[in-house]
DOLUMKE-19647 format. One record per residue (C-alpha): y, z, x. Coordinates in pm, 1 decimal, padded with zeros to 6 digits. Last residue first. Layout:
N
          v          w          u
          Y          Z          X
...
# end
This chain:
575
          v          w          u
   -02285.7    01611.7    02415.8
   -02002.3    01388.0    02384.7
   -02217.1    01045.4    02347.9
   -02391.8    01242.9    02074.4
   -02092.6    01346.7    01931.0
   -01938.8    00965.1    01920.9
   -02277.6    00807.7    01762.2
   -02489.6    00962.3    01467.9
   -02207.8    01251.2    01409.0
   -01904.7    00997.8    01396.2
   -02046.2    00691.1    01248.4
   -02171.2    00977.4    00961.3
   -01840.9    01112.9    00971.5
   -01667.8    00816.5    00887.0
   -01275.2    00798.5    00829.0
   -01185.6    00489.7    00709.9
   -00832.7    00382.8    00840.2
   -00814.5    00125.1    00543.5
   -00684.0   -00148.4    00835.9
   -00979.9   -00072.9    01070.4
   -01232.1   -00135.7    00786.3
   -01034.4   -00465.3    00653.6
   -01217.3   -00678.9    00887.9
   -01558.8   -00540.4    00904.5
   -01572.1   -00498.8    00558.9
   -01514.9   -00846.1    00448.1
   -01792.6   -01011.5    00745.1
   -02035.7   -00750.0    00512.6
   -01921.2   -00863.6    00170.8
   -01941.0   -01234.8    00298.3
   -02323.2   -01192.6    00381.6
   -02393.4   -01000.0    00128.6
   -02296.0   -01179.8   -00139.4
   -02494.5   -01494.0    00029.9
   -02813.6   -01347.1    00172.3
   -02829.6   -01061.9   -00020.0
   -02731.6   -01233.1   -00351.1
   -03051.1   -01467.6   -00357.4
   -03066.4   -01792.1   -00209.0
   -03275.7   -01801.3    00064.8
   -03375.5   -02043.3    00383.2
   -03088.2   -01959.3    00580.6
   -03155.4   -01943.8    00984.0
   -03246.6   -01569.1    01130.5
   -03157.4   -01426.0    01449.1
   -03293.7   -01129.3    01516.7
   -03091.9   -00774.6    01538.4
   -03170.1   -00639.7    01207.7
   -03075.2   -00999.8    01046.6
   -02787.4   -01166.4    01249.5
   -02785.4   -01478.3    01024.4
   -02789.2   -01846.4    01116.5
   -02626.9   -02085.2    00880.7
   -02710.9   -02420.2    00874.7
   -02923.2   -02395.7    00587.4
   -02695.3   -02256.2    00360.7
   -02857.3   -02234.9    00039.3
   -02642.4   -02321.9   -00240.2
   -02411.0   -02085.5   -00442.6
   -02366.7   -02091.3   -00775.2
   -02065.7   -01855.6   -00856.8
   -02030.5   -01633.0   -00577.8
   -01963.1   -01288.0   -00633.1
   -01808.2   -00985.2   -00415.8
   -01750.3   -00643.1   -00536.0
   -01598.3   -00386.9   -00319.4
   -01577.6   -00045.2   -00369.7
   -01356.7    00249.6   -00188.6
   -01292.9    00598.0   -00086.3
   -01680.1    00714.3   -00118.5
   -01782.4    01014.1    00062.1
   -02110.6    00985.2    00255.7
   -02130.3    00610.3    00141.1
   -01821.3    00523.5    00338.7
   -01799.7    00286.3    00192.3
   -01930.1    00142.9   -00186.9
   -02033.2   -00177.1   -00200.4
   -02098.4   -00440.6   -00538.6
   -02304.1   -00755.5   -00454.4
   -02273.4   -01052.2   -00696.2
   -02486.1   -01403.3   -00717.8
   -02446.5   -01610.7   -01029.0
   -02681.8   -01881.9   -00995.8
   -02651.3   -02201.6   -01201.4
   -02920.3   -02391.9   -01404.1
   -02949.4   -02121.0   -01681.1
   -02588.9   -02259.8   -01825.4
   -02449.0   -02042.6   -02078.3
   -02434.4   -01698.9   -01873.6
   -02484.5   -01825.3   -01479.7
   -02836.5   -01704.0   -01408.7
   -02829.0   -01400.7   -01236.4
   -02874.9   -01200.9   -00881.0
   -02710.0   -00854.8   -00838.3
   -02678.2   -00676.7   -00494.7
   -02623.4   -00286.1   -00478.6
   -02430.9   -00088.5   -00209.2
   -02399.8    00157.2    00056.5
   -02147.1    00082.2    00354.0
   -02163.9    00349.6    00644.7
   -01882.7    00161.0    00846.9
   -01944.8    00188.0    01209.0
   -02136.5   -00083.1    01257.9
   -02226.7   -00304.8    00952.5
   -02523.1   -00261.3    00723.3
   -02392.3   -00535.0    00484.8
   -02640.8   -00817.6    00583.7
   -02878.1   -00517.8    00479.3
   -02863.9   -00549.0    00127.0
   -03224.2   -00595.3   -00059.7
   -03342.3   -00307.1    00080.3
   -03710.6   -00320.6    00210.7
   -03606.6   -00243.0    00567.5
   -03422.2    00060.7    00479.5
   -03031.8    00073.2    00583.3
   -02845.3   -00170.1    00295.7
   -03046.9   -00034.1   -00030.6
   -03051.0    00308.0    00157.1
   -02712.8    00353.6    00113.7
   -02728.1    00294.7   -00260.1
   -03013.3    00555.3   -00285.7
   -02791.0    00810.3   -00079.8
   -02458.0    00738.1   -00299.6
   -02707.6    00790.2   -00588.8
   -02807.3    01170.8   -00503.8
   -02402.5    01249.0   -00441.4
   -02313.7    01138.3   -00817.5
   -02584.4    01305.9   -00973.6
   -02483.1    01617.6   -00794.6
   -02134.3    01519.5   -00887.0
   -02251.2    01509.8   -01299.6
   -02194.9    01187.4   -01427.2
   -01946.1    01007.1   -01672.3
   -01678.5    01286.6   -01657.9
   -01342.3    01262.4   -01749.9
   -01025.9    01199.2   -01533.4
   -00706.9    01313.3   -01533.8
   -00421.5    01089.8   -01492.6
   -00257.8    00945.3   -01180.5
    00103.7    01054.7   -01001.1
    00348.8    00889.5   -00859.1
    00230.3    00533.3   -00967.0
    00193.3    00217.6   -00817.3
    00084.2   -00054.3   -01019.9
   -00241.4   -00244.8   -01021.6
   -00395.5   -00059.8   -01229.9
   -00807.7    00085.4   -01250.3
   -00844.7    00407.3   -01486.5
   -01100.1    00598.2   -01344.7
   -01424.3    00781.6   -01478.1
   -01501.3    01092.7   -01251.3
   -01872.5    01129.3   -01143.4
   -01791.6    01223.9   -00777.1
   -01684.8    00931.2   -00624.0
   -02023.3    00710.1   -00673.1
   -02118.1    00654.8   -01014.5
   -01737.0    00640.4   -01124.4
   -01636.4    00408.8   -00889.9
   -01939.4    00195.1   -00968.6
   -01834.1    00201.1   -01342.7
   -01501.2    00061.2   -01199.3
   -01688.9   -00221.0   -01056.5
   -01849.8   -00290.2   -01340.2
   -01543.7   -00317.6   -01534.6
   -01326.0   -00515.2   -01322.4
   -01627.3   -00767.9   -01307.2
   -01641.4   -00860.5   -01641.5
   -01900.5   -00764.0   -01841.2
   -02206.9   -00942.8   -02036.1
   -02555.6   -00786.0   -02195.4
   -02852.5   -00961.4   -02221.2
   -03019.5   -00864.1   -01837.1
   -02873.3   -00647.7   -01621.8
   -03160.5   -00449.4   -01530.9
   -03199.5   -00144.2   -01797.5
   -03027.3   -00443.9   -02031.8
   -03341.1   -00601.1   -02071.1
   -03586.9   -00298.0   -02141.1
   -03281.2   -00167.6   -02413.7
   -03241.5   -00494.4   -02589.0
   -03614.4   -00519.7   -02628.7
   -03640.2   -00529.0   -03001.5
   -03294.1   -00501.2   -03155.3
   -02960.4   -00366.8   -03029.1
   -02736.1   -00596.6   -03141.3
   -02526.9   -00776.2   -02950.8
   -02104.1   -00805.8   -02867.9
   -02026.5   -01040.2   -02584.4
   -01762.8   -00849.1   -02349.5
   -01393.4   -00875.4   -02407.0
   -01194.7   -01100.6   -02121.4
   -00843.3   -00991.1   -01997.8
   -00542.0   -01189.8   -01919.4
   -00294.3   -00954.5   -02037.5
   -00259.1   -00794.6   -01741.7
   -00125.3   -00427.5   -01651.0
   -00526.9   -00329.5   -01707.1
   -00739.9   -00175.4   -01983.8
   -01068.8   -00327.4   -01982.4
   -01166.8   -00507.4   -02336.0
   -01493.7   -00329.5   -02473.9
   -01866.5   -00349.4   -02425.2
   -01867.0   -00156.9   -02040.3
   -01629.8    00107.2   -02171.9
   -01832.2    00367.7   -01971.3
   -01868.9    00629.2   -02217.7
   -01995.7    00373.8   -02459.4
   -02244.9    00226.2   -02201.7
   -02367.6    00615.0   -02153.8
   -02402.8    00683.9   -02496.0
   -02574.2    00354.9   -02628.8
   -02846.6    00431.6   -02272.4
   -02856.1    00817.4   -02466.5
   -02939.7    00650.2   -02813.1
   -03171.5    00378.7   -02669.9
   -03401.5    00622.7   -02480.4
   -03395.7    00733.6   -02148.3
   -03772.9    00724.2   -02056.5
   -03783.8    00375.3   -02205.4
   -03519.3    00326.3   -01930.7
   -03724.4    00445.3   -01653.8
   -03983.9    00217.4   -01748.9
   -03752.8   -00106.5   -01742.5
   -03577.4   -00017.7   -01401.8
   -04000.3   -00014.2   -01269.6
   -04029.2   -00344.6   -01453.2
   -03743.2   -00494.5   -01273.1
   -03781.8   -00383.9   -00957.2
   -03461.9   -00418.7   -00677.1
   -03631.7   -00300.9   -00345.7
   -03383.4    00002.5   -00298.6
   -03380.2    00027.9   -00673.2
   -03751.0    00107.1   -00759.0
   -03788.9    00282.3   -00421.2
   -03526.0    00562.0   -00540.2
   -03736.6    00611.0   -00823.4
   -04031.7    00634.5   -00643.8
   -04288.2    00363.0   -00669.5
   -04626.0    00311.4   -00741.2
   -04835.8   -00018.2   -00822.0
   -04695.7   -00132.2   -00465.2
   -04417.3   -00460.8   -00517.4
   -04516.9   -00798.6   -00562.4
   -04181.2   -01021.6   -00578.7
   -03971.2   -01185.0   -00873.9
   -04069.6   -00917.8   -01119.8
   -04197.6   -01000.2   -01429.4
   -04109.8   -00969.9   -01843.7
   -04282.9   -01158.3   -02055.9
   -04076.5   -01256.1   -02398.3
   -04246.8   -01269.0   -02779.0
   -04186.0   -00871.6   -02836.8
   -04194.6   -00739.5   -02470.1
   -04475.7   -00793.6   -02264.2
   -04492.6   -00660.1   -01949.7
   -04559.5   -00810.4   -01578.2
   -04650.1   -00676.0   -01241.7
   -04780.9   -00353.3   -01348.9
   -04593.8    00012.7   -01243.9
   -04902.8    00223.9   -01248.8
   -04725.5    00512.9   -01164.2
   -04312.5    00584.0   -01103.9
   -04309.2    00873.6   -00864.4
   -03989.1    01100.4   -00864.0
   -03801.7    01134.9   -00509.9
   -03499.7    01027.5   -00670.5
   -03547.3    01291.7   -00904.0
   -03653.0    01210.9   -01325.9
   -03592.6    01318.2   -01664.5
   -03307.3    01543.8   -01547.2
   -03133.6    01349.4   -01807.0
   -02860.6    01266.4   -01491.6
   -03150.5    01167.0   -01286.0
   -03236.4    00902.0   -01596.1
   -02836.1    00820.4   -01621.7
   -02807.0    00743.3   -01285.4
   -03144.8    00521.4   -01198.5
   -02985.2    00300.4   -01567.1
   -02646.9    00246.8   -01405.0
   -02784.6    00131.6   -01096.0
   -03031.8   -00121.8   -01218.8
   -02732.7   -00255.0   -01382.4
   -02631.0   -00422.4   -01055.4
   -02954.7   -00609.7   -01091.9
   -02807.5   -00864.1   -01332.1
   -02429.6   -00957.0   -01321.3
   -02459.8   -01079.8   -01685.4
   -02071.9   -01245.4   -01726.1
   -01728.1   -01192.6   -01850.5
   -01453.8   -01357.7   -01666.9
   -01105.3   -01258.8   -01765.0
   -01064.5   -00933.6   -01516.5
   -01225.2   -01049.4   -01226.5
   -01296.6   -01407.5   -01281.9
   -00915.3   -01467.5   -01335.3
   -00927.3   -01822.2   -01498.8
   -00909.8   -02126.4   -01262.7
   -01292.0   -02248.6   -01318.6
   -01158.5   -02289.0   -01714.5
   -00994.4   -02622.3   -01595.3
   -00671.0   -02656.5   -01864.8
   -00422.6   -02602.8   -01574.9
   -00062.1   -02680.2   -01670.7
    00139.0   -02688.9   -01353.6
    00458.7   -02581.0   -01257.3
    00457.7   -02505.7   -00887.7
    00544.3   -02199.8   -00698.7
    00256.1   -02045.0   -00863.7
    00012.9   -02250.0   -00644.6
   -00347.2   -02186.4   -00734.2
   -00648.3   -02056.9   -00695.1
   -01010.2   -02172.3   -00698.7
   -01105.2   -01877.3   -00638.9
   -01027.9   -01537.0   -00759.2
   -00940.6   -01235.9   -00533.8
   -00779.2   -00854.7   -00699.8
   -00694.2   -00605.1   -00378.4
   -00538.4   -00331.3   -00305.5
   -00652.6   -00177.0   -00711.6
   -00548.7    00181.7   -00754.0
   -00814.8    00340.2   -00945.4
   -00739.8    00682.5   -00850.6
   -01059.3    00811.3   -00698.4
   -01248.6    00473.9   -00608.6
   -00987.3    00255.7   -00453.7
   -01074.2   -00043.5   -00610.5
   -01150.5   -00370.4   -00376.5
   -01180.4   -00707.3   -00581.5
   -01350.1   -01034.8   -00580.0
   -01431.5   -01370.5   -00667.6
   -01601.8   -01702.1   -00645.5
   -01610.6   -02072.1   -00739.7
   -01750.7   -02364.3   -00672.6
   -02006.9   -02263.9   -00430.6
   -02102.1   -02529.0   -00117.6
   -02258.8   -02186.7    00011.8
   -02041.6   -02214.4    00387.8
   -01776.8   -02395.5    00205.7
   -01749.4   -02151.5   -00081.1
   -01764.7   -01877.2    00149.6
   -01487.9   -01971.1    00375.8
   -01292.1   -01959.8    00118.3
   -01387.9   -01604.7    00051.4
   -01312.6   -01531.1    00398.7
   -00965.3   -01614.9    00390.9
   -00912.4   -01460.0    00011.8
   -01045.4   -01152.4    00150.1
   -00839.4   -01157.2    00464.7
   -00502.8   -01209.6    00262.7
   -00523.2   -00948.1    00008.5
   -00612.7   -00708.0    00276.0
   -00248.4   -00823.9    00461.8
   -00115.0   -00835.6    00130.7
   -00184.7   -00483.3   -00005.2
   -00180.2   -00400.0   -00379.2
   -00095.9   -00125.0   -00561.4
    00195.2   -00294.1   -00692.7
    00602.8   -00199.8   -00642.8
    00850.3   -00326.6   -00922.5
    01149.4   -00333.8   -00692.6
    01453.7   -00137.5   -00794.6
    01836.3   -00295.1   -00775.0
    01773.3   -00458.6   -01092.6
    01668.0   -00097.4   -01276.0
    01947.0   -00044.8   -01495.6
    01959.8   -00440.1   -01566.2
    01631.1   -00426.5   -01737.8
    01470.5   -00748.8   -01672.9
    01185.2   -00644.1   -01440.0
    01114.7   -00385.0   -01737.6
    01087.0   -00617.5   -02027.8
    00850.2   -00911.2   -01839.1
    00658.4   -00605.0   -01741.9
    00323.9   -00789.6   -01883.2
    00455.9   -01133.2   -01879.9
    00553.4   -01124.9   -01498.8
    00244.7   -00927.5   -01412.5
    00050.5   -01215.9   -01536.5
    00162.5   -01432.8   -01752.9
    00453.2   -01605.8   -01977.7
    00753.8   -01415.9   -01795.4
    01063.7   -01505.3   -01956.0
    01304.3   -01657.0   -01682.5
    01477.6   -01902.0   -01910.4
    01263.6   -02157.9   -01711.6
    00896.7   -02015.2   -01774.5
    00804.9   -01699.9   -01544.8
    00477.4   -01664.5   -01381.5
    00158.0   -01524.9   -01316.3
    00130.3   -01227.2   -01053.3
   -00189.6   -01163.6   -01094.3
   -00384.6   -01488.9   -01069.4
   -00147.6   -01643.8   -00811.2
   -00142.1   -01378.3   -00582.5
   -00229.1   -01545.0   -00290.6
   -00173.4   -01920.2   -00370.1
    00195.0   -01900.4   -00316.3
    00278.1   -01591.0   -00079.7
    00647.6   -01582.2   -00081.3
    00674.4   -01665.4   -00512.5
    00988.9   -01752.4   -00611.1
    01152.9   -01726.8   -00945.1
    01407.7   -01950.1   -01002.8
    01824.8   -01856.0   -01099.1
    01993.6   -02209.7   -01164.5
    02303.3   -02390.6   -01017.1
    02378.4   -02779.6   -01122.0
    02407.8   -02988.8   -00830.6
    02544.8   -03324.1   -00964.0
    02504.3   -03623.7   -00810.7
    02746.5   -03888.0   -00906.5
    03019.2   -03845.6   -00638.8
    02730.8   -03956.0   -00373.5
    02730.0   -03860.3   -00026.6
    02371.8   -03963.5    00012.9
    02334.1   -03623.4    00258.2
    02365.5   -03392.0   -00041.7
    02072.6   -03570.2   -00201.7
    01847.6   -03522.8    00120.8
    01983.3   -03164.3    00197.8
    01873.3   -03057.8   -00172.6
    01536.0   -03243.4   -00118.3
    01529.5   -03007.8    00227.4
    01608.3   -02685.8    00004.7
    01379.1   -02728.4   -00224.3
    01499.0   -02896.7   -00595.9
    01407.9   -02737.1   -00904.1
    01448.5   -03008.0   -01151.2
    01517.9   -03423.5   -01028.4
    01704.4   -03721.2   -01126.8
    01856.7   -03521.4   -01448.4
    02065.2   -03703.7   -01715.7
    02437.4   -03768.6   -01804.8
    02566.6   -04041.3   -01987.9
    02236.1   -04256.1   -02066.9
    02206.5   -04608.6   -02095.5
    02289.0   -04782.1   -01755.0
    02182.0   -04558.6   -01544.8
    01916.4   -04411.7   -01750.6
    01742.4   -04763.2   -01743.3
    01728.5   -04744.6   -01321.4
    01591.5   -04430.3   -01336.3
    01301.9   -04506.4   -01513.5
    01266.6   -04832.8   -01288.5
    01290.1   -04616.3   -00999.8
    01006.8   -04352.3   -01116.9
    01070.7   -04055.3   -00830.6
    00763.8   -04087.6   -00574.1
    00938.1   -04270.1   -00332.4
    01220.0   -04039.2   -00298.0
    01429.0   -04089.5    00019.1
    01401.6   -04451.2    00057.4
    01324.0   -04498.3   -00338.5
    01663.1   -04294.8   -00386.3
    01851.9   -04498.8   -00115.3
    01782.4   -04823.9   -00273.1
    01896.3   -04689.3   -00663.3
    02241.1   -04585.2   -00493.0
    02299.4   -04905.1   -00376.5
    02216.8   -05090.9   -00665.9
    02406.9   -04841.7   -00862.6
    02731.0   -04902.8   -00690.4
    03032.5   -04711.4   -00769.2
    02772.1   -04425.4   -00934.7
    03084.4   -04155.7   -01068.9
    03005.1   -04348.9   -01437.6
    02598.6   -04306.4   -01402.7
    02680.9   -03896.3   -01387.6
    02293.9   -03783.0   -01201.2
    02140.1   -03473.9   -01210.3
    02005.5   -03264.4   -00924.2
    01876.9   -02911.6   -01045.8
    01968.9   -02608.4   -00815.9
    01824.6   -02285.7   -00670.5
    01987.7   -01962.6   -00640.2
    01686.8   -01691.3   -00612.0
    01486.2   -01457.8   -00806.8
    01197.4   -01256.7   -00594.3
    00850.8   -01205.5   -00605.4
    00629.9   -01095.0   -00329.9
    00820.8   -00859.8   -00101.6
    00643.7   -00679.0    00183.5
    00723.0   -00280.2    00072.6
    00374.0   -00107.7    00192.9
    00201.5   -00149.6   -00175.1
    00340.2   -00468.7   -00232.2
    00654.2   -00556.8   -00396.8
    00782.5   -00734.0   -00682.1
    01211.6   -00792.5   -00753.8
    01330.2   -00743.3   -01042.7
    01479.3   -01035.4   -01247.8
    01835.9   -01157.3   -01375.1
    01973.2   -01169.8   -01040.5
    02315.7   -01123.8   -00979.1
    02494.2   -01366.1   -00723.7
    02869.6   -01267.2   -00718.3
    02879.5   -01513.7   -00334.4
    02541.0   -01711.3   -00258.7
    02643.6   -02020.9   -00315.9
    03009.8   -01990.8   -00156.7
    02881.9   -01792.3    00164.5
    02594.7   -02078.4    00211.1
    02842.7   -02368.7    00166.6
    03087.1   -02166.5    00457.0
    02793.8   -02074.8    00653.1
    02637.0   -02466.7    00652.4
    03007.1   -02552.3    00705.2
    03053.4   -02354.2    01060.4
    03412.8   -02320.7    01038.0
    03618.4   -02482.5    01288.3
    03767.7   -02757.3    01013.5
    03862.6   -02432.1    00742.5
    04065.1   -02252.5    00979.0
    04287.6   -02543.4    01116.7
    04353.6   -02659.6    00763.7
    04430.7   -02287.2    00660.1
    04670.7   -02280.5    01005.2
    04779.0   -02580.2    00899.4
    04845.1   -02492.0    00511.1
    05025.6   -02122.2    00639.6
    05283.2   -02309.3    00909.1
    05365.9   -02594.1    00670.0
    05396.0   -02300.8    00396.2
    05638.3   -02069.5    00687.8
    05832.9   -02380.4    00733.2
    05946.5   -02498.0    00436.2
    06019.2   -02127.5    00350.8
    06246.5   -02118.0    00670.6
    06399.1   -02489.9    00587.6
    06492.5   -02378.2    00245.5
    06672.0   -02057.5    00335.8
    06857.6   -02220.7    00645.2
    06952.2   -02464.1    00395.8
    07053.0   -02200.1    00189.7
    07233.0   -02007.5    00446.9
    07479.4   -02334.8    00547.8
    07619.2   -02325.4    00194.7
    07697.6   -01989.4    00173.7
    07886.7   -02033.8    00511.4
    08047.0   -02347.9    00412.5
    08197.2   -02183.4    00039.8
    08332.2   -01924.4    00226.9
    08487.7   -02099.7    00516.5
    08679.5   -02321.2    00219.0
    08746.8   -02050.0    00005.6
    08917.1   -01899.3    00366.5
    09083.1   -02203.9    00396.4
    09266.2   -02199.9    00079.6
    09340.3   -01878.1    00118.9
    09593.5   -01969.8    00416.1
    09699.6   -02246.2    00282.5
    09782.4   -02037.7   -00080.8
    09940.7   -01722.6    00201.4
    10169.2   -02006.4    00394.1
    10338.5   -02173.2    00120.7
    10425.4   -01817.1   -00008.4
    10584.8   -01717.6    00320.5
    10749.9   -02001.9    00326.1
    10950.1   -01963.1    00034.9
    10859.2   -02256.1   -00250.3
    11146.1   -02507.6   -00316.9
    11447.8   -02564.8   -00581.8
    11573.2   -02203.9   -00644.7
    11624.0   -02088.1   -00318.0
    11738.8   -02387.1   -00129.2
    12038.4   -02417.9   -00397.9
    12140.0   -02042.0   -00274.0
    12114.9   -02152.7    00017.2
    12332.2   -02431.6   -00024.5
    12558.7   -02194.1   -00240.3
    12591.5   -01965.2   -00007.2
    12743.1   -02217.4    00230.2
    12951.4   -02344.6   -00014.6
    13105.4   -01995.1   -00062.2
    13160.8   -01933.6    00308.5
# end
């Protein structure tokens, strides 16, 4: 018994129970499970974010190749665009002036692989671009510019060559939707966008204040008006063979200006330095004698002395004067005796010259000072002639009575007309739209005012008028023509013809002039309902002419209410 208790005794001390061999197996496996099952869940980690980006970038890639790529390229350049200018507006909301994206195109020589190539599909695409200029840069220069201010299709062009070398660099450009239409208002803006004429220079600080970006700068004038007159203006000066011409339509209670015309134009769109003085603004920069259209101004102020009624008779008016060392005439024989309304329905000279002797230099100083026909207009422009200053010596008065010695621009005789004709109120022309207008003072009384809307109306209706090219249906147009000699060169005409419609109540004037117009021989008039082929060059059959075709076009657009149309025609038919 001993010995065997002794063997396991022996058995005890020399080797591991089992049930402690068992439990360090035992937890040796489960380490072993532990360890495998952590293991095992990374790789599942790993191969589920694998995944999910191979899964994003294809369904990106997938995304990206069904796009439309014109949208995509148009999205990119057009996406946090801020423009650094206003935007102009007409008077009815059609833009005119706007800052866009555009690009310049310029060239990296070291991205060109090969320049031969390159240089070969510019002159294909480009033959006006200097190739041989080019062709230097490339190999001198680092970085230079192929082209500025790139259209869309030369963008398209470039972008097509699939070059790594062209660079499009971004740019904000003014734009101009109309072109040659409003070239002489709206002026333009120089690269930094700084306006350096026009309306652009005159508001340049307002069209750049960021509070207002989001607020169009809105102009009293109207492009569809704007349009027609410029149409049939350029018709003018191929149907006279005239180099030049202009005009403008004033609305003749507030001043507001709808339209502003002067010929030859030009593209503002396109960066060009005119020097040719026949481009300036003839309405507001040209200053010139516009002849018998004075004869108005000096019939006004004599019924305004009371000196004389329309219905006055002038006596003994002789067909030629003598004043200091210089004859004064008339162009055609008139009776001896005239009434004051005859003198300027047929245009006389010497009877315009009596009536003024009447008036007297101190109240003719008065009226022209009143008037602000000898200073600078006021306008939103800065391109603005100043009348020729004289001095009033022996015969200044009897020559300016008809237009004759003293200059002004067109803006300012046509806003004289305004006054004459609405009532006697001096305006203030613009060509920006305001809320309200100021006050206006007096340059003749209304009664005044209503007595020479008749005479003017008679200049187109009476068959002695010098006007009646502009008598057209329905319109009740009143007027005055002017015929000069171009101031500093007595071998050209300057032929004018200021209107005023409806003559009854005058909403508007319209001045027309043609700067030496020839006769237009081919031309056959509708003259009182005979047909009539050009022989004459005076204002009324030129002026005239176009201010007439003018009216007719615009009348339905202005909405012109006319009661004389109405009472001489539609009530009759009624009754």
């Amino acid at each position: 018994m001993k010995r065997k208790f002794r063997k396991n005794k022996d058995i005890n001390i020399n080797q591991k129970s089992f049930y402690f061999e068992d439990y360090l197996e035992t937890n040796q496996k489960k380490k072993k499970i532990k360890n495998s099952s952590i293991s095992q869940d990374r790789v599942y980690l790993l191969f589920f974010l694998f995944f999910s980006l191979i899964t994003i970038f294809s369904i990106k890639i997938i995304f990206v190749s069904l796009k439309n790529i014109q949208t995509y390229n148009k999205k990119n350049n057009s996406s946090h665009f801020i423009a650094l200018r206003r935007d102009i507006i007409d008077r009815n909301g059609i833009l005119i002036s706007r800052n866009v994206k555009s690009f310049h195109a310029a060239i990296k020589p070291n991205l060109i692989k090969n320049k031969e190539n390159f240089l070969i599909k510019i002159r294909l695409n480009f033959p006006n671009l200097p190739i041989k200029k080019i062709e230097e840069k490339l190999d001198k220069d680092k970085y230079f510019y192929l082209k500025k201010r790139l259209d869309q299709n030369d963008k398209e062009k470039l972008w097509s060559l699939g070059e790594k070398g062209i660079i499009f660099e971004p740019f904000q450009s003014r734009i101009y939707t109309h072109a040659n239409l409003y070239g002489h208002i709206l002026g333009q803006v120089d690269y930094d966008n700084y306006g350096v004429s026009g309306v652009e220079k005159y508001f340049d600080k307002e069209l750049k204040d960021k509070m207002l970006l989001n607020k169009p700068l809105q102009l009293t004038l109207d492009t569809n008006i704007q349009h027609i007159i410029d149409e049939e203006l350029n018709k003018a000066l191929e149907t006279f063979n005239a180099p030049g011409g202009a005009a403008i339509l004033i609305d003749s209670n507030n001043g507001e200006i709808l339209s502003l015309v002067s010929l030859p134009n030009f593209n503002i769109n396109v960066r060009e330095n005119i020097k040719d003085k026949n481009y300036i603004n003839k309405i507001t920069k040209g200053v010139y004698e516009l002849g018998s259209i004075f004869k108005t101004f000096t019939i006004a102020l004599a019924i305004e002395k009371n000196l004389v009624s329309p219905e006055t008779i002038i006596k003994n008016i002789p067909r030629k004067i003598k004043c200091s060392i210089h004859e004064i005439s008339d162009i055609k024989e008139f009776p001896k005796d005239l009434s004051v309304e005859d003198i300027l329905i047929r245009s006389s000279n010497i009877g315009t010259l009596m009536l003024a002797k009447k008036i007297g230099e101190e109240n003719y100083k008065d009226f022209i000072k009143k008037s602000n026909l000898l200073n600078t207009p006021e306008l939103e422009l800065e391109e603005l002639g100043t009348p020729l200053s004289f001095k009033w010596n022996k015969c200044k008065l009897e020559t300016i009575s008809y237009g004759h010695g003293i200059t002004v621009t067109p803006l300012q005789a046509t806003t004289t007309y305004a006054a004459l004709t609405n009532g006697g109120n001096i305006i203030k022309p613009t060509i920006v739209k305001k809320a309200k207008y100021q006050k206006h003072k007096k340059l003749i009384s209304s009664e005044t005012s209503k007595k020479i809307n008749t005479i003017l109306r008679k200049v187109v209706t009476e068959k002695e008028g010098t006007a009646s090219l502009a008598d057209i249906y329905g319109y009740d147009v009143g007027g005055k023509t002017g015929t000069s000699k171009k101031y500093g060169n007595e071998n050209e005409n300057l032929n004018s013809f200021i209107s005023v419609f409806p003559s009854q109540d005058p909403k508007y004037v319209l001045f027309v002039m043609l700067e030496n117009p020839q006769v237009a021989s081919d031309l056959i008039y509708d003259y009182r309902g005979m047909k009539i082929k050009g022989t004459r060059n005076e204002a009324g059959w030129n002026s005239v002419y176009v201010a007439g075709k003018i009216i007719k076009k615009i009348g339905p657009i202005l909405a012109i209410k006319n009661e004389e149309f109405y009472n001489n025609h539609v009530a009759k038919k009624l009754n």
